[in-house]
C-alpha positions in Angstrom: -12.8 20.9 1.9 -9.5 20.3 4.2 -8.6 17.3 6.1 -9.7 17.3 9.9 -7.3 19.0 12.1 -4.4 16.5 13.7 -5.5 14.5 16.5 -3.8 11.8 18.8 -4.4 8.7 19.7 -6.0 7.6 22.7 -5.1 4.3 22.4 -2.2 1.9 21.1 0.1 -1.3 21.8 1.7 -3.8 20.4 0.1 -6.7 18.8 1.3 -10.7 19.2 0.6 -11.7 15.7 2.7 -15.1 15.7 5.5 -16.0 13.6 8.2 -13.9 16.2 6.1 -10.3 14.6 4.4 -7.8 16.7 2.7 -4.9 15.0 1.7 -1.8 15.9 -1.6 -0.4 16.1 -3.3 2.8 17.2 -7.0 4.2 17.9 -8.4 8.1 17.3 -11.5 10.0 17.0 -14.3 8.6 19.0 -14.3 5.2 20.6 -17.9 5.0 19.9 -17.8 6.1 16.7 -17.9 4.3 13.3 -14.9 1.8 12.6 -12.6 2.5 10.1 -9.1 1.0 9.6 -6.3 2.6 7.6 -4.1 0.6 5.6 -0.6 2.1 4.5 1.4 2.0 1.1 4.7 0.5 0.4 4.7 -2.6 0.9 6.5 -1.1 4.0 5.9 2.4 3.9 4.3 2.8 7.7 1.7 4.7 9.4 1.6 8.5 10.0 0.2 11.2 12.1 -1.6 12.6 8.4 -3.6 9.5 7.9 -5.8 10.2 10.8 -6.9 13.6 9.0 -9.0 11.8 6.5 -11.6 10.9 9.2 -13.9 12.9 10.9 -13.0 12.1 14.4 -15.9 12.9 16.1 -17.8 10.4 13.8 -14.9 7.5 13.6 -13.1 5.1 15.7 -9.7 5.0 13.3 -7.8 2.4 13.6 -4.0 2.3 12.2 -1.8 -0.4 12.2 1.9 -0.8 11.1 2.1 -3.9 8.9 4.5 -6.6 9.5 8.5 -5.1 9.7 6.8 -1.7 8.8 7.2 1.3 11.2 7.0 0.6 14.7 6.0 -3.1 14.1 8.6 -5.5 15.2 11.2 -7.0 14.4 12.0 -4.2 11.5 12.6 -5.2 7.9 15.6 -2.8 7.9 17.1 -6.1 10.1 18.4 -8.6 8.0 18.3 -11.5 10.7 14.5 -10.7 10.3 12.5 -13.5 8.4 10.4 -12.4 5.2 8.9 -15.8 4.7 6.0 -14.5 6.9 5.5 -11.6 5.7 3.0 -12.1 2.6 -0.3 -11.4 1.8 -1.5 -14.1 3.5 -0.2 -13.2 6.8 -0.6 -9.7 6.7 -5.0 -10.3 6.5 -4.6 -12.6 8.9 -3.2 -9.8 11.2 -6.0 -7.8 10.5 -8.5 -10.0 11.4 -6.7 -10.4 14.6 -6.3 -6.9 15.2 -10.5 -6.6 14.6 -10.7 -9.4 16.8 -8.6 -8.0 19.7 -10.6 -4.3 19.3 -14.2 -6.1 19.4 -15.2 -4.7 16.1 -17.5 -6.7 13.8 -16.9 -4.4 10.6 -15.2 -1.7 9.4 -14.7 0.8 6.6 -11.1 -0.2 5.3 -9.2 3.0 3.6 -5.9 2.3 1.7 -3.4 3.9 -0.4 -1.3 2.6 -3.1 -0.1 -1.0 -1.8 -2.6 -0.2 0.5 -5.4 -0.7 -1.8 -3.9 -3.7 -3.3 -4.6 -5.5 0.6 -7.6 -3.7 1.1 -9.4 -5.0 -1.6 -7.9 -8.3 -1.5 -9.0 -8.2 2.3 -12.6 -7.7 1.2 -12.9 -10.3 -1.2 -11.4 -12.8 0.7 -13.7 -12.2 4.1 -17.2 -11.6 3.2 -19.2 -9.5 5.7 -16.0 -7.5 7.9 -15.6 -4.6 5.3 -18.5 -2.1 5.3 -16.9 0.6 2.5 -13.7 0.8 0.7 -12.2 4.3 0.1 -9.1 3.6 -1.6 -6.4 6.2 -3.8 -3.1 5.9 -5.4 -5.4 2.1 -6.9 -3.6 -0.6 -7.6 -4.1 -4.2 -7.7 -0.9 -6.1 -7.3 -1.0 -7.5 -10.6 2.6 -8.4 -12.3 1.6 -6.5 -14.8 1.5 -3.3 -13.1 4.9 -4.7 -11.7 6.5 -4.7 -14.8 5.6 -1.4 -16.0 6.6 0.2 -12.7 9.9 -1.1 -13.5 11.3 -2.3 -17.0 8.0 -0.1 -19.2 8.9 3.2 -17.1 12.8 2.5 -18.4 11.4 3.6 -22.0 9.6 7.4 -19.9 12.9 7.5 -17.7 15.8 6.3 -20.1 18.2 7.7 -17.4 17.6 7.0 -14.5 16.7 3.2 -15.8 20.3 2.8 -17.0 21.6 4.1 -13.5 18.9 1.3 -12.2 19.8 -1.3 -14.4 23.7 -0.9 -13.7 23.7 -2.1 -10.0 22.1 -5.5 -11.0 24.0 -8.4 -12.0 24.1 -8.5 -15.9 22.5 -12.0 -15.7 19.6 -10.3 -14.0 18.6 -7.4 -16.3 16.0 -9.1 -18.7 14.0 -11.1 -15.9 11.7 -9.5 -12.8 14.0 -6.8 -11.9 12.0 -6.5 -8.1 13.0 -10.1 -7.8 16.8 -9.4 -9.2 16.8 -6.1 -6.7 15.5 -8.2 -3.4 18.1 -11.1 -4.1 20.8 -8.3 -3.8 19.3 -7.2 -1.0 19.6 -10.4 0.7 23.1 -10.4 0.3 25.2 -10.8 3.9 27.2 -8.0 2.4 25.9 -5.0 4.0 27.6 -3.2 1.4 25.7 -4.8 -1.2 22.7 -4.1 0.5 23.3 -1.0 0.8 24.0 -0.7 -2.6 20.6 -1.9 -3.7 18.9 0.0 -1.6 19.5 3.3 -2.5 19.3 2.0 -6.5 15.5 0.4 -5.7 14.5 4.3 -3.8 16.7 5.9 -6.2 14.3 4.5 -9.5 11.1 5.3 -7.1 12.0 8.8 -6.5 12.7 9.0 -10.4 9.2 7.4 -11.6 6.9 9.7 -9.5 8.9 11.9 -10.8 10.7 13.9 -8.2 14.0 15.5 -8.3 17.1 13.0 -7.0 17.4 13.2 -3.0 14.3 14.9 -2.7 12.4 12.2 -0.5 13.1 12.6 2.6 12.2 9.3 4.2 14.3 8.0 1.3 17.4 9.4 3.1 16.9 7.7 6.2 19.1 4.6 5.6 17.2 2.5 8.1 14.1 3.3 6.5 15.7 2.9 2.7 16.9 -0.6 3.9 13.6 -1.9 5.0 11.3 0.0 2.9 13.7 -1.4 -0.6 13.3 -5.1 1.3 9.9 -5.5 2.0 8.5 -4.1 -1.7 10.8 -5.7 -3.4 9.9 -9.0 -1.5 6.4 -8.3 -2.6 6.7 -7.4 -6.2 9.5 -10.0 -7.2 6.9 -12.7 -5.4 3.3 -11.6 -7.7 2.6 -9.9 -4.0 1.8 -13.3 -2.7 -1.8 -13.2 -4.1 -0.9 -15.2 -7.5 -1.3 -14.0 -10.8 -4.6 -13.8 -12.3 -6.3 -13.9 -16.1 -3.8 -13.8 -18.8 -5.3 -10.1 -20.1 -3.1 -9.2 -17.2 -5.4 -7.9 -14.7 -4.0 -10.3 -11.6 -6.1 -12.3 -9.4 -7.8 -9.0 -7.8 -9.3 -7.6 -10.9 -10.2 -11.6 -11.8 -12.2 -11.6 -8.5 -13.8 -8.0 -8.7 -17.4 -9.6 -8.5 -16.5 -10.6 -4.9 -17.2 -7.0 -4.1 -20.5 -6.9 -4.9 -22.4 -5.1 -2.4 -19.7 -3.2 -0.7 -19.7 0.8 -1.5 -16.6 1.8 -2.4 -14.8 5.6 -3.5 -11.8 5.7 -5.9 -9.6 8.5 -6.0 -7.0 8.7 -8.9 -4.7 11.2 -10.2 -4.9 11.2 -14.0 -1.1 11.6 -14.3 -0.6 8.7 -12.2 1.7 6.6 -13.9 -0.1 3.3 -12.6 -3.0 4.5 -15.1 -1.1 3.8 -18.7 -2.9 -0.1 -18.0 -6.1 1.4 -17.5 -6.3 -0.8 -13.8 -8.7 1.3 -12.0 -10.8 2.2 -15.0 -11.5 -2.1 -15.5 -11.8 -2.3 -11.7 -14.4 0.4 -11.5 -16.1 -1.4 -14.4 -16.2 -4.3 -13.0 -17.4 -3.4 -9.2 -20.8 -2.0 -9.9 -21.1 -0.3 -6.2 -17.7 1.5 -6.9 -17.2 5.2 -7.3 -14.2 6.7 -9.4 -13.3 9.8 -8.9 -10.1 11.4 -11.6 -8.2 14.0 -10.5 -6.8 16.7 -13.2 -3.0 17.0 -13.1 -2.5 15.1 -10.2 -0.1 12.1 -10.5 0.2 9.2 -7.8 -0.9 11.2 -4.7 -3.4 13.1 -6.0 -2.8 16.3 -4.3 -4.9 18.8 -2.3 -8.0 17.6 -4.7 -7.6 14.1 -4.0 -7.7 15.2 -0.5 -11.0 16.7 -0.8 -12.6 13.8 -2.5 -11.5 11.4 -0.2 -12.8 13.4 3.0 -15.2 13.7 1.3 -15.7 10.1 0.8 -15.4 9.5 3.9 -18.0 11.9 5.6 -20.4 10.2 3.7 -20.0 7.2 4.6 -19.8 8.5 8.1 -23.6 8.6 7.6 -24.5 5.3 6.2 -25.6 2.4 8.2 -26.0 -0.7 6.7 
């Protein structure tokens, strides 16, 4: 099963959400059709043309938005007059619930990847009755436990490139949250400095997914690098602005899974995924009775042409619900 062939929009602008921001946000598929929103990765990451492909666009109004100094949204991260102090959790489902507002829609499916699934299911527990379905992939759930083995546990799987990691922090910095120690660097007013960090912080994510050095592309756009580098490390040196949760290490989302109660959802994991040595989205599925998990062989954070299936799949069925 392939994704749907690429589409455009038919719709878009540019969204007064307070605090100086204005995000971007897009419709496809069918203006009468069922409304689903698509939440990207990162922190910071961005929309893209793909995204649409997971819908059906005969059957789904999709709606895409770039989250706060992400992509087209304005001002950019990558801009270091522009103020991360609102940019957190809090803000950013407070922009969706304008963006629902300003589009007329009284509930959607919500579909997110990586980071993405982190404010996706926060979004649905924290506003009963707006999210229909979740269809989520690359699951996580913002915990700082997940943080800390996406930086400082990985050193022990990628000795190397750690060390590299580790040498462009302050010594005085190397045994606390290393996000945190990265972020401060890359508030400096040295641009050089910032620079600096920013290539380290994309350097270490290119090395855990694992992918040969250099070989992201969006990685080598420095404007990109800046603000993508900013705005995760603003979010994973700060417990993503949700607070941490139980002490088993689960965070706040995993704490509140019985919140979901009642909303279908479809999890699509790669078993190689890295984010999987906690066993996350195992507990999460376990604890979200109307949840679906789906483990994709060989396939590490995005799951691949497999992944792809299942979560078109995913989605086509929920194309036919009605609740």
């Amino acid at each position: 099963m392939a994704r749907y062939p690429e589409i455009e929009p038919y719709d878009h602008g540019m969204l007064d959400v307070g605090d100086g921001n204005r995000v971007h946000w897009e419709t496809s598929g069918n203006p009468h059709g069922k409304p689903a929103l698509v939440l990207h990765g990162g922190p910071g990451s961005g929309t893209g043309p793909n995204l649409r492909r997971y819908f059906d666009p005969a059957a789904y109004r999709i709606v895409m938005l770039d989250q706060r100094g992400a992509g087209r949204s304005l001002p950019p991260a990558s801009d270091p007059a522009t103020d991360m102090s609102v940019n957190t959790s809090a803000h950013l489902m407070a922009d969706l619930e304008r963006l629902r507002a300003h589009l007329g829609i009284e509930r959607w499916l919500v579909w997110g990847v990586s980071w993405g699934s982190v404010l996706g299911l926060r979004y649905a527990q924290t506003h009963p009755g707006v999210v229909s379905e979740l269809v989520l992939t690359g699951v996580a759930t913002g915990s700082n436990a997940e943080v800390a083995l996406l930086t400082r546990g990985l050193g022990k799987i990628f000795p190397e490139a750690f060390e590299r990691f580790l040498a462009e922090l302050p010594p005085g910095e190397r045994d606390g949250n290393l996000a945190a120690a990265c972020n401060r660097l890359l508030e400096s007013p040295d641009p050089a400095v910032r620079e600096r960090a920013a290539r380290a912080w994309t350097d270490w994510e290119t090395a855990i997914i694992p992918a040969p050095p250099g070989s992201v592309a969006r990685f080598q756009d420095p404007g990109f690098r800046r603000g993508f580098a900013r705005t995760v490390t603003h979010y994973w040196g700060n417990d993503h602005f949700l607070g941490e949760g139980e002490d088993d290490g689960g965070g706040v989302v995993l704490r509140d899974a019985h919140l979901l109660r009642g909303i279908p959802g479809t999890l699509v994991q790669g078993s190689l995924d890295l984010g999987n040595l906690l066993g996350i989205v195992w507990r999460l599925h376990h604890a979200w009775p109307d949840s679906e998990l789906v483990i994709i062989d060989e396939a590490g954070h995005d799951a691949g042409a497999a992944g792809d299936d299942a979560l078109v799949a995913a989605t086509d069925r929920y194309a036919r619900r009605h609740d």
